[in-house]
Structure formats: C-alpha cells, structure tokens
VOPAGU-2260 file (C-alpha; in pm, 1 decimal, decimal comma):
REM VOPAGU-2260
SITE   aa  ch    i         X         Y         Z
SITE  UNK   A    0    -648,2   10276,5   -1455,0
SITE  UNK   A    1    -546,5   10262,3   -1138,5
SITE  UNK   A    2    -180,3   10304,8   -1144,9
SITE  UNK   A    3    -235,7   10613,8   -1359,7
SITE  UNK   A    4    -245,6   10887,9   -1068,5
SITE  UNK   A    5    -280,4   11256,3   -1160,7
SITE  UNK   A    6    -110,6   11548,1   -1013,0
SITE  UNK   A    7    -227,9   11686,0    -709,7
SITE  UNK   A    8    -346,4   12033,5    -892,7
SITE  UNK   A    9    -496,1   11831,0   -1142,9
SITE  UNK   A   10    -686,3   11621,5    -853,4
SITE  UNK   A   11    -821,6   11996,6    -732,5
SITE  UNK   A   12    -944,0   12087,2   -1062,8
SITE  UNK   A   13   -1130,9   11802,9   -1085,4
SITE  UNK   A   14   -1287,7   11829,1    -731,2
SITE  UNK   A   15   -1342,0   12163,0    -791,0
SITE  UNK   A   16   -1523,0   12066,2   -1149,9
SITE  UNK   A   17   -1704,5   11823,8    -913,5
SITE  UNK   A   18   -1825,3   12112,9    -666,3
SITE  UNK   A   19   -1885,3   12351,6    -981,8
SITE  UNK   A   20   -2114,2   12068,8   -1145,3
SITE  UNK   A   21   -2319,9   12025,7    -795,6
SITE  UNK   A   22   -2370,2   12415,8    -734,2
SITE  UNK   A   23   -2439,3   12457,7   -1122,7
SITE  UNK   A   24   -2656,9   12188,7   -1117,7
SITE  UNK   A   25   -2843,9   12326,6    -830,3
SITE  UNK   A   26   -2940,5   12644,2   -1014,0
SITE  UNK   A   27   -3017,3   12490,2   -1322,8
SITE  UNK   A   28   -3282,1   12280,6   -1135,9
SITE  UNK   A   29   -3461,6   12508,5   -1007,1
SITE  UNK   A   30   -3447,9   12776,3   -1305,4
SITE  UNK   A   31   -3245,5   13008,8   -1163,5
SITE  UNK   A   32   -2966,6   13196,4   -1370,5
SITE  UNK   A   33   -2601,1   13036,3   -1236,3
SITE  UNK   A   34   -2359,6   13347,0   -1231,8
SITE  UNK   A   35   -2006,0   13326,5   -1161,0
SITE  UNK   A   36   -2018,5   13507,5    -816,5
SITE  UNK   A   37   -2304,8   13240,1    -700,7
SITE  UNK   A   38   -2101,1   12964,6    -759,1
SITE  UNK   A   39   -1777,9   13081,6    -705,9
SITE  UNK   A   40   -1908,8   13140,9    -324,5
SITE  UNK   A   41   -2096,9   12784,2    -328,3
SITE  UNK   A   42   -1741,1   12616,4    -435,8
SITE  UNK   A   43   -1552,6   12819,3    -192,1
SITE  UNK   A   44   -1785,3   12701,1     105,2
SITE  UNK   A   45   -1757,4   12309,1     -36,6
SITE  UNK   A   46   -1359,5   12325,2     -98,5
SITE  UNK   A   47   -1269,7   12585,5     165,6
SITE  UNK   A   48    -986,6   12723,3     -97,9
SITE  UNK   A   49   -1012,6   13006,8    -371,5
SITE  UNK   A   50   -1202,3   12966,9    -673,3
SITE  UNK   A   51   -1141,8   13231,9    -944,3
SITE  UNK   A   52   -1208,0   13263,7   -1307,5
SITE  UNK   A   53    -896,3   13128,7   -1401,1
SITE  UNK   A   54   -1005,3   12779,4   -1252,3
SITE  UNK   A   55   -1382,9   12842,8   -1462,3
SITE  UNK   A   56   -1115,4   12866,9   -1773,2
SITE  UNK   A   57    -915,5   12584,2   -1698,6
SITE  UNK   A   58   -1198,4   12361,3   -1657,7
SITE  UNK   A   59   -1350,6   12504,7   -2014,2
SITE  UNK   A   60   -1009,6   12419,9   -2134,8
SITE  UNK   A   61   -1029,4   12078,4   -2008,3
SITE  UNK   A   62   -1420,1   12018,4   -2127,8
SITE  UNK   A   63   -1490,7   12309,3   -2370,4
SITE  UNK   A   64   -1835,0   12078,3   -2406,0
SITE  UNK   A   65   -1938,4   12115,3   -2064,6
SITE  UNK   A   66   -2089,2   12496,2   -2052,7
SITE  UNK   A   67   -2193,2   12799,0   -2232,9
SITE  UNK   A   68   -2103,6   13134,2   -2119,8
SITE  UNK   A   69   -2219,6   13433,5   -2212,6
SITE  UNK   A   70   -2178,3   13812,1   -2048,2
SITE  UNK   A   71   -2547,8   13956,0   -1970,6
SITE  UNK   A   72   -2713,0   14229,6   -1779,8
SITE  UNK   A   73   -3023,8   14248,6   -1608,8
SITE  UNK   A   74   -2990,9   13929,4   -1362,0
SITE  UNK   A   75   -3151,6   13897,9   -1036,6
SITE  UNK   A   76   -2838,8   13900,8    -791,1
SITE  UNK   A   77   -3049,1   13916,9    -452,4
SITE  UNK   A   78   -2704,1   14059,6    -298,3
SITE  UNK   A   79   -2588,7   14437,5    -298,3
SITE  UNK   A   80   -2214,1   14398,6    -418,7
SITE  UNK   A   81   -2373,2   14341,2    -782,8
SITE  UNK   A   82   -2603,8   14583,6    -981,1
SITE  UNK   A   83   -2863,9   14434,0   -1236,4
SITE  UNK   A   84   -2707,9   14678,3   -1478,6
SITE  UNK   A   85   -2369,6   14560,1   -1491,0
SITE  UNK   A   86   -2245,8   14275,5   -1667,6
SITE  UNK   A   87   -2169,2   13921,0   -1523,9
SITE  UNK   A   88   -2060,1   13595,3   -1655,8
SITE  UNK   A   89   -2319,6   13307,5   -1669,8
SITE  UNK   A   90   -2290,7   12924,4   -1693,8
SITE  UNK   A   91   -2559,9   12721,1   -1818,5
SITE  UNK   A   92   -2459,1   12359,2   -1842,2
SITE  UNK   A   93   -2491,0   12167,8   -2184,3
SITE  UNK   A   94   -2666,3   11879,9   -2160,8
SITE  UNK   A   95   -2760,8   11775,4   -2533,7
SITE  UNK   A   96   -3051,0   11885,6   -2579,6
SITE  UNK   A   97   -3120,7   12027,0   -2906,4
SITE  UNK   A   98   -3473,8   12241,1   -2879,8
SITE  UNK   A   99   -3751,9   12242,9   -2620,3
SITE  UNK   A  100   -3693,5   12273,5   -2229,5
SITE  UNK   A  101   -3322,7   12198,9   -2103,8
SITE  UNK   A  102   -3365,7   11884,4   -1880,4
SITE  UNK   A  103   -3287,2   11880,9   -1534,5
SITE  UNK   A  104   -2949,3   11808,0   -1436,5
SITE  UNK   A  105   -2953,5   11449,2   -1257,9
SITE  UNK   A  106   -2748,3   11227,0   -1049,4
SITE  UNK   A  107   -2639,6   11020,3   -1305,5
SITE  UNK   A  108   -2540,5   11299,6   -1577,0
SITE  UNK   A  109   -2311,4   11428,4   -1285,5
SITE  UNK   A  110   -2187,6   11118,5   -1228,2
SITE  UNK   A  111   -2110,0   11093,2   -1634,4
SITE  UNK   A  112   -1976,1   11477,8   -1669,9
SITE  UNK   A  113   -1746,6   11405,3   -1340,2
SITE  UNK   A  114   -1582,0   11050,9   -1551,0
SITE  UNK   A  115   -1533,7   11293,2   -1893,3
SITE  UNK   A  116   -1372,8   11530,2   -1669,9
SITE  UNK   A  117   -1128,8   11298,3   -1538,4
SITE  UNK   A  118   -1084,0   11094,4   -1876,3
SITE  UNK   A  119   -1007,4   11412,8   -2046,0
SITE  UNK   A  120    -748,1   11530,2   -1745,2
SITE  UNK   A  121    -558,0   11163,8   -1770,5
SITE  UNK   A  122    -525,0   11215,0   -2192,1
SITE  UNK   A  123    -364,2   11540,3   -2089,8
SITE  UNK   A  124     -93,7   11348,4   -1888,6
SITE  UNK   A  125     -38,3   11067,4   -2102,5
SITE  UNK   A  126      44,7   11343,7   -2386,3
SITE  UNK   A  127     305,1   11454,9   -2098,7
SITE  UNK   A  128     416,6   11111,9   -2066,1
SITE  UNK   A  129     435,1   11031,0   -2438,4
SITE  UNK   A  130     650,3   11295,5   -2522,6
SITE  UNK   A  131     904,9   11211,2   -2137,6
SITE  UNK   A  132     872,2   10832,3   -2273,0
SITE  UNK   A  133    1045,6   10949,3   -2640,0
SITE  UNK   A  134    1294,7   11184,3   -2491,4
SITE  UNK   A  135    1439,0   10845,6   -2319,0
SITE  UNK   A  136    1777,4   10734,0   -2469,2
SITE  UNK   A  137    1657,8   10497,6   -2599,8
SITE  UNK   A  138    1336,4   10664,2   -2703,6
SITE  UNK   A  139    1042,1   10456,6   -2582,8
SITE  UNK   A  140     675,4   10397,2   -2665,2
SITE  UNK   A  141     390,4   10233,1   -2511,3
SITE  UNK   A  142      28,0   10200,7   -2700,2
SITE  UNK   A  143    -216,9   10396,2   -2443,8
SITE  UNK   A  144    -428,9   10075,2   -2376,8
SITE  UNK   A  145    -135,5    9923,7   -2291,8
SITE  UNK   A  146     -46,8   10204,3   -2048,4
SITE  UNK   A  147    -116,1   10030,5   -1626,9
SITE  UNK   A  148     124,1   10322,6   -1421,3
SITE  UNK   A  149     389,0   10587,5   -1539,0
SITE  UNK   A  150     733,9   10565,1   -1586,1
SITE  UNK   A  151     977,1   10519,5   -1252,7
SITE  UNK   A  152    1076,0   10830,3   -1367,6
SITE  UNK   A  153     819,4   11079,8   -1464,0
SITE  UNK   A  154     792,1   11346,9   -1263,3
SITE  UNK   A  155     393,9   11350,5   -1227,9
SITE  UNK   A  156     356,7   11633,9    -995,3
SITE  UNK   A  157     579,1   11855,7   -1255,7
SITE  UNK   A  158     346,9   11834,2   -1527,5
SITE  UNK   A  159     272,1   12171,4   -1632,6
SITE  UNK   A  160     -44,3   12362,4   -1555,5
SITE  UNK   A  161    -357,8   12408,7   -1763,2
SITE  UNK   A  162    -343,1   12725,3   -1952,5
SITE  UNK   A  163    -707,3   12850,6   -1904,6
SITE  UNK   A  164    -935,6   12874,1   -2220,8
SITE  UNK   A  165   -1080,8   13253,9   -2301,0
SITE  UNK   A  166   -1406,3   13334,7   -2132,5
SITE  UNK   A  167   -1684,9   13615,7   -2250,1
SITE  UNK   A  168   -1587,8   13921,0   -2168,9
SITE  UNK   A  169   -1822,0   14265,4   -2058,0
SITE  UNK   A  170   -1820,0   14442,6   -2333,3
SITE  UNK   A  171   -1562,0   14748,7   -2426,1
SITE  UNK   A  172   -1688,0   15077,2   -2285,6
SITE  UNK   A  173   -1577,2   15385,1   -2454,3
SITE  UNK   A  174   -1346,2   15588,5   -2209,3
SITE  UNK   A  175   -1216,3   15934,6   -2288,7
SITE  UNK   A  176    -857,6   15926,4   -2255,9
SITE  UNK   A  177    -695,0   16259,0   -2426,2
SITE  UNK   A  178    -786,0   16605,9   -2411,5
SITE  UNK   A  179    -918,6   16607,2   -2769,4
SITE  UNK   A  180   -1165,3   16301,2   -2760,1
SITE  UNK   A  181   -1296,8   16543,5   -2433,8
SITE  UNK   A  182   -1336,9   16826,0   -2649,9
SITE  UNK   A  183   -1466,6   16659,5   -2940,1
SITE  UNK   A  184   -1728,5   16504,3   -2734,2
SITE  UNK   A  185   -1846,8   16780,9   -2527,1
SITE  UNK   A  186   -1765,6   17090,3   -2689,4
SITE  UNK   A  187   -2130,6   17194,3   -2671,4
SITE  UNK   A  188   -2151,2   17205,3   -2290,9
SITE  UNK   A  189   -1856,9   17421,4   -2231,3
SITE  UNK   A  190   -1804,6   17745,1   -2164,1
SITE  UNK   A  191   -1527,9   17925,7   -2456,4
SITE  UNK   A  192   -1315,7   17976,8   -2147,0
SITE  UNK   A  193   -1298,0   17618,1   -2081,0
SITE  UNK   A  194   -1281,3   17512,5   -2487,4
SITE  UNK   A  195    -938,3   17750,8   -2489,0
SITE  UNK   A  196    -760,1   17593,3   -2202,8
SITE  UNK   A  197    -813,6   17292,4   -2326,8
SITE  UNK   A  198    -710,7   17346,4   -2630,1
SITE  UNK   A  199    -382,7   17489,0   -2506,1
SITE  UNK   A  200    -362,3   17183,9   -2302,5
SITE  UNK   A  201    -386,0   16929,9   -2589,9
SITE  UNK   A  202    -133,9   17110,5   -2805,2
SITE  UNK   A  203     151,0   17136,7   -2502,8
SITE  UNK   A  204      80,7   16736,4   -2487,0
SITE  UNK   A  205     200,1   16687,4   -2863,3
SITE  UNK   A  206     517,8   16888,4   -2802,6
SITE  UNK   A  207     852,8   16689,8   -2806,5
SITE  UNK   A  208     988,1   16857,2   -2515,8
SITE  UNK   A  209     658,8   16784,3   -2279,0
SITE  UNK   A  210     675,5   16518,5   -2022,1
SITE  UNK   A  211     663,3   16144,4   -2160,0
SITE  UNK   A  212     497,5   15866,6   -2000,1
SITE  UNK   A  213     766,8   15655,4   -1897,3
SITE  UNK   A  214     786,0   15325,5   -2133,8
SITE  UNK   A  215     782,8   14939,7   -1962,8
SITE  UNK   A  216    1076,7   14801,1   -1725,1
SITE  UNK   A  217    1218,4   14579,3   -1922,0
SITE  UNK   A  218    1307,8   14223,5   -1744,1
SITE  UNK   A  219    1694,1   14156,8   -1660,5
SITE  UNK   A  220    1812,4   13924,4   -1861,1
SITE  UNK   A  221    1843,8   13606,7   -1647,2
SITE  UNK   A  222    2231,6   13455,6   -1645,5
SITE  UNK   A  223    2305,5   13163,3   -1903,4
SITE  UNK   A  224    2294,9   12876,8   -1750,6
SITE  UNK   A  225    2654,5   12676,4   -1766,3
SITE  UNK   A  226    2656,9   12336,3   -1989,9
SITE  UNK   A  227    2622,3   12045,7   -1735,6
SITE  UNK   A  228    2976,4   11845,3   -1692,7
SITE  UNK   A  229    2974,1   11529,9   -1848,8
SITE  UNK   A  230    2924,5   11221,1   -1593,7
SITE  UNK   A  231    3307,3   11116,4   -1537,9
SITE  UNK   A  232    3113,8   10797,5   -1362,8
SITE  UNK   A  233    3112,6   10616,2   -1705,1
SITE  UNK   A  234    3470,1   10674,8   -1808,8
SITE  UNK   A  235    3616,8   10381,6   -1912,5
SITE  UNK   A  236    3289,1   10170,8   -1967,2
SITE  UNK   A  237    3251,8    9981,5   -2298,5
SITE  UNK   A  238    2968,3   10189,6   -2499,3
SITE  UNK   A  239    2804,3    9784,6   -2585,6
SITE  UNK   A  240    2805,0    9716,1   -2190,2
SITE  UNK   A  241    2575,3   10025,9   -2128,2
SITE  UNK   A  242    2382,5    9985,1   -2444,1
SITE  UNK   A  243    2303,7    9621,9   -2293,4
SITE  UNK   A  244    2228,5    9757,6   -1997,3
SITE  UNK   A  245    2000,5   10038,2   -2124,8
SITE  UNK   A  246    1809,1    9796,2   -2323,5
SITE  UNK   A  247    1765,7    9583,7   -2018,7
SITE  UNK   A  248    1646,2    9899,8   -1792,2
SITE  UNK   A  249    1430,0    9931,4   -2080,9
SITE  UNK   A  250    1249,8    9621,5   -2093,1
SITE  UNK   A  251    1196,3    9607,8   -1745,0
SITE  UNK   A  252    1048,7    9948,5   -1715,9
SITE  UNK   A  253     807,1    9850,8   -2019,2
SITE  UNK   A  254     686,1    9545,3   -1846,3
SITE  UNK   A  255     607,1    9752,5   -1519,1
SITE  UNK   A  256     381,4   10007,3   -1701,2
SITE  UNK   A  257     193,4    9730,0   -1916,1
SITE  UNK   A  258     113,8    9516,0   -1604,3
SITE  UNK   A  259    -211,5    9420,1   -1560,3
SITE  UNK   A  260    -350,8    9453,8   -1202,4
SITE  UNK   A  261    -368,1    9057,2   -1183,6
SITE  UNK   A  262     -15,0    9061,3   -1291,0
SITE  UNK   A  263     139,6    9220,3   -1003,6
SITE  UNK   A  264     -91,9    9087,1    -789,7
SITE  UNK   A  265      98,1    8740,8    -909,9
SITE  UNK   A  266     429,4    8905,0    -861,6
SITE  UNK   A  267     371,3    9058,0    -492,7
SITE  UNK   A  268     277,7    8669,8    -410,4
SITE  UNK   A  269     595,9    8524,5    -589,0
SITE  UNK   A  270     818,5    8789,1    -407,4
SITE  UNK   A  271     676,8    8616,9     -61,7
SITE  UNK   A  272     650,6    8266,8    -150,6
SITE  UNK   A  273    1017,7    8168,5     -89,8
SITE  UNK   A  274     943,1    8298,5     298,9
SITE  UNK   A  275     611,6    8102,6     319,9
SITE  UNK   A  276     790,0    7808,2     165,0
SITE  UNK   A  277    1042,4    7823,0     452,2
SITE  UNK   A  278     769,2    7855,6     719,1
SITE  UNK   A  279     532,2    7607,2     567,7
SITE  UNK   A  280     796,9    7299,9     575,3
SITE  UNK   A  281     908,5    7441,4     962,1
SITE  UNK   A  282     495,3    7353,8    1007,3
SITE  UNK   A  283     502,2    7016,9     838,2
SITE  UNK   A  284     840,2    6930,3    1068,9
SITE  UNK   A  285     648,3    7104,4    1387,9
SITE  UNK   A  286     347,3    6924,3    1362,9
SITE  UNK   A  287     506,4    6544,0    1259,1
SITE  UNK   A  288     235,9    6507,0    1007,5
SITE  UNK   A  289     242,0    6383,8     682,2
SITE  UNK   A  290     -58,1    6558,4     553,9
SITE  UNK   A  291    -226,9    6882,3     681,8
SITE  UNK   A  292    -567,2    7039,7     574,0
SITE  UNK   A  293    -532,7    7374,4     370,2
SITE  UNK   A  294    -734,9    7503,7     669,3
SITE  UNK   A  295    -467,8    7403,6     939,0
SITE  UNK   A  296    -185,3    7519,9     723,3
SITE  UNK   A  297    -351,1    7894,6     652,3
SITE  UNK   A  298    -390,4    7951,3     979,7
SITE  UNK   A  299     -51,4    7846,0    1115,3
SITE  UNK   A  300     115,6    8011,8     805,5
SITE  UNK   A  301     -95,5    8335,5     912,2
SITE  UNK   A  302       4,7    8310,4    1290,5
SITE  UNK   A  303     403,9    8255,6    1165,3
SITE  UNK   A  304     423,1    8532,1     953,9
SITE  UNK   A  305     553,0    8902,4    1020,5
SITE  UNK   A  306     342,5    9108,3     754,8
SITE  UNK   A  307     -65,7    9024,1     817,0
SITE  UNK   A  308    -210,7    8833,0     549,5
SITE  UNK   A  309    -540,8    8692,7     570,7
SITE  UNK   A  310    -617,4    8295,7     548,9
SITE  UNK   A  311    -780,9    8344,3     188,0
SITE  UNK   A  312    -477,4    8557,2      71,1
SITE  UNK   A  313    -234,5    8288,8     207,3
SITE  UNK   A  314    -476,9    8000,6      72,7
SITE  UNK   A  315    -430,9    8194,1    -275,4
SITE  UNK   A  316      -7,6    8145,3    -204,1
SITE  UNK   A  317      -0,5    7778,3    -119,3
SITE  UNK   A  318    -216,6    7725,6    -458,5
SITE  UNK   A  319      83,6    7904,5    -618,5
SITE  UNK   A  320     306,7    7707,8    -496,2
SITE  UNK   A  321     152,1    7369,4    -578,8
SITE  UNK   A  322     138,9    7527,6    -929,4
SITE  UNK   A  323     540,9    7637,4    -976,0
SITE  UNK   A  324     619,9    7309,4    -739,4
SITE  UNK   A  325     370,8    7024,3    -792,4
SITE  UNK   A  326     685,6    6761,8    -695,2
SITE  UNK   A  327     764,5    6989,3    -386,5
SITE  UNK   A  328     396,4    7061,1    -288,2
SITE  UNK   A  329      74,0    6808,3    -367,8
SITE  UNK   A  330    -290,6    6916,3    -254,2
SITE  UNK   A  331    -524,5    6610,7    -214,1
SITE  UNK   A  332    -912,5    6654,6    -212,2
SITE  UNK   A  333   -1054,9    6402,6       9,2
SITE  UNK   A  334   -1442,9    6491,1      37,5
SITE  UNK   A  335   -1525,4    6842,6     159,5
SITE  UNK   A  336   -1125,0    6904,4     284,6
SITE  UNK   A  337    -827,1    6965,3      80,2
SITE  UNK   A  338    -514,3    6782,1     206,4
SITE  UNK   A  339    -130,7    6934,3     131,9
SITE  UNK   A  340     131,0    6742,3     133,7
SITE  UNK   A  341     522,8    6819,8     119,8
SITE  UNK   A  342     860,2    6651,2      50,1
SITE  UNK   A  343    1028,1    6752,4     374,5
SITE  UNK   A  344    1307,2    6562,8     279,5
SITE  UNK   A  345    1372,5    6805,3     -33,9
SITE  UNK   A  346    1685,8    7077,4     -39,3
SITE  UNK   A  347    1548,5    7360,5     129,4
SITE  UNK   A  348    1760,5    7605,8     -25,2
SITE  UNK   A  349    1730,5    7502,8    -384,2
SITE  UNK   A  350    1324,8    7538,2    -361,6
SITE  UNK   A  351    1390,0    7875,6    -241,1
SITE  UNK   A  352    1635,6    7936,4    -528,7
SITE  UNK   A  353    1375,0    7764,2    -769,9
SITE  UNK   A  354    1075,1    8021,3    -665,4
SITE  UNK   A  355    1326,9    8304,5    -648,8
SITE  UNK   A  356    1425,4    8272,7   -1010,3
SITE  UNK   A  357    1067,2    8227,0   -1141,4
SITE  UNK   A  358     998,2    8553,1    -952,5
SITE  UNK   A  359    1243,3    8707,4   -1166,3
SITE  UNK   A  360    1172,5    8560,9   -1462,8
SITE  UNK   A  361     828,3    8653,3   -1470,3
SITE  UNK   A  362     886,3    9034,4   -1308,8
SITE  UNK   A  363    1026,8    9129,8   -1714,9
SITE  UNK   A  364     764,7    9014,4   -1870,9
C-alpha cells in the first residue's frame, strides 16, 4: 500500500537485496560460482556503503527461500587475497527447479524475488504495528487488508532491526591449545630433552598457585530507571470525559489507517471546497453572468487560487460541489459544453458552514 512506508534501514536492505539479486544473478548466468567476496564487492560498487555478512543473514532471515549456502573449497577466485584451498561461502539462488539444469535467472524472476522481498519486510512491520496498536489504552485492532498507513503514532523508524539468520560456517579446525594435546600429538618427533620440559611445563599449569587467566569484565550494572510521575495535567478531569474522548481519538485514528486512496483523495477536495466556493461565486459576481461554461470557470478558479491545481483537478471540485450542493450549484449540458450555474443570492457563509461540516463528517468515517 502506499501509505505503508518502511524504515529507512529496512528500505537499504531491500536495495541492497535488489543489488545482491542483480550481481547474483549475473554469476548464475553465466555459470560461474557466486562467492560472498564477489558480490559483496559488486554491491559495494552499486550502493557505495558496506556490505557484510551480517546484511547476507538478514536478508536469509527475511527470505530464507531465496538462496542456498554452503561453505566449499576449491573455487576459482581469479584474485590473490583468496586461496582455492580455503573455505568460502557460496550463494546459488533458488529458483524452483526441482532436477535438470537451474534456469537462468531473468528479468522478470528479479522483478518477482524483489516484490517477495518487500512483501515479506512490510509483514515484519505490521507484526510491529499489531502489537503498538494493542498496547493502546484502549487496545486497538485493525484486520491487515484493512490496513492504508500506520498509526499517527508509531514510531516507524524505531522498529527494531533484523536479527540475521545463521549462515554455513568453515568447518572447525583442530588447534592445539595446552601443553599436553602438544605432547600427545607429537611426542614422536621430539627430542627426550624437549618431552621433559614440557612435561614440567604442563604440570606447573595445573598447580593452584600458578598464574590464572583472568575471567570476563563483568558489565556495570546500569542505574534503575525512576517510575515516571504521573501526568498532574488530568487532575481533576471526570474519568467518563476522557474515556469519551479516548474513544473518539480512537475512531478517528481507525478511519485514517483504513482509508482507501480514493477516500482521501475525496477528503483533500472537501477540505478546499469551502475556499473554491468563495472564489467561484466572487467569478459569477465578476463576470455578471448567469451561466458560465465549466471551461471558463476552471480556468478562472485556477488563475484565483494560491495552491496550483490543474483545470481537470479543479473540474473534479466543482463536480463535488454540484453533488453536496445541487440547490447551490446546477451544471447544464447544452450540446458539447457544460453550463454551471449558481444562486448568488444564497448566504455565503452558511454554504461554507454546510461543506465544512460534511468535511467533517465524512473525515471519521
């Protein structure tokens, strides 16, 4: 939807899912094994920021289905930082395909990953939002097809970050750590000189009196926080008075995230029509006409008014008002023209008061 925005470091994963995709995609085309360090320098050139393996693990977190890694040897690196005998992560992108040759990866299955990606990035929020919209007092809840923009007030930039899913790692390698594993291991290569001092030198380790490794820092213990005051605003307000209040907030919060686009597009043109109402009948008494053509009337309603609207926008607003106003406002089709014609003998102020209310009736629902 497109009130429904997502943070800003959720709108860099998904660019840099976007750039992964393309370099990935690349590589897979043309049969050539994608490791991490190739594409982590190919998204690094497209995004100009850092790409690390914690971003390869968020974005496995966000579409486990979109990859399979594994940790192999043995790869043609065509650099010199890497040798073929060490380990590195590869991606190979899953694309259905059950046996036979993997498919290339085209256009449009980019084009499809990219909208999963994002889908699955806007459930995360709405979870976010679900669980802000029942911590309310009073608790709300909106059905997710229902859902058009967030609440006023949830903080979409604060929504936490994507813990990153586990990726392969190299395997273990066996590392000698005390001076027994040594002498276990080699004790046929040394000399009986060397097997004695290390022997002394693994029994002075297990004495209790020989130097200890010195044990973890522990963290200070941050300061308790103080209870928050209650608000001394309120004092002396009758508990049904905010309750009616609350439920009013309520409601009209509910009806802003379950707007339909065409909705608000209604209520931006009701919030301006008591204005244009004004100007149009200061046209009619300008122009000492009983009847102008919609043509006419757009244009001198565009030319009169401070925000820039264009003639089929304000065309769109004088329909409107013939609709909430038809004993105010008539429109008379004579041929290829349409006619409007106005009661410029009418209160003024009460049509204004008359469009203003309907503006506010129909902004809670």
């Amino acid at each position: 939807a497109p009130g429904l925005v997502l943070p800003y470091k959720y709108q860099v994963l998904a660019e840099m899912f976007r750039s992964m995709d393309t370099i990935v995609g690349l590589l897979h085309n043309r049969s050539e094994t994608a490791t991490f360090a190739k594409v982590q320098q190919g998204v690094q050139d497209m995004m100009r920021k850092r790409f690390e393996e914690r971003n390869v693990g968020q974005i496995k977190a966000v579409y486990p289905g979109s990859y399979r890694f594994r940790q192999e040897r043995n790869v043609p690196t065509f650099t010199d930082g890497a040798k073929r005998s060490q380990y590195q992560l590869t991606i190979e992108p899953l694309l259905g395909q059950d046996a036979g040759p993997a498919p290339p990866l085209t256009a449009t299955c980019l084009l499809q990953r990219r909208q999963v990606f994002s889908q699955n990035l806007l459930r995360r929020v709405q979870e976010h939002h679900k669980a802000f919209l029942a911590s309310l007092d009073p608790p709300m809840a909106v059905p997710e097809e229902q859902l058009k923009r967030w609440h006023p007030r949830f903080r979409v930039d604060e929504v936490p970050d994507i813990e990153p899913a586990e990726l392969p790692q190299p395997p273990a390698v066996e590392t000698l750590t005390t001076a027994q594993e040594v002498l276990a291991r080699a004790r046929s290569l040394m000399s009986p000189r060397m097997e004695r001092a290390l022997s002394d030198l693994a029994s002075r380790s297990k004495e209790p009196g020989g130097p200890a490794s010195p044990g973890p820092a522990l963290p200070a213990t941050p300061p308790a926080t103080p209870p928050a005051a209650p608000p001394s605003a309120l004092k002396g307000v009758s508990q049904s008075l905010l309750e009616r209040i609350r439920a009013k907030e309520v409601q009209k919060q509910l009806a802003q995230m379950t707007r339909r686009p065409e909705q608000e597009q209604r209520l931006q043109r009701l919030e301006r029509l008591p204005e244009l109402a004004r100007v149009l009948r200061g046209v009619f008494v300008s122009e000492r006409k009983p009847a102008l053509t919609m043509q006419v009337a757009c244009a001198r309603l565009v030319g009169s008014c401070c925000a820039a609207t264009s003639p089929g926008e304000m065309e769109q607003c004088v329909l409107l008002l013939s609709e909430l106003l038809p004993d105010w406002l008539r429109l008379h089709r004579v041929r290829t023209d349409t006619y409007i014609k106005l009661d410029k003998d009418a209160d003024l102020a009460s049509i204004m008061a008359r469009l203003a209310h309907q503006a506010r009736i129909e902004a809670v629902l």
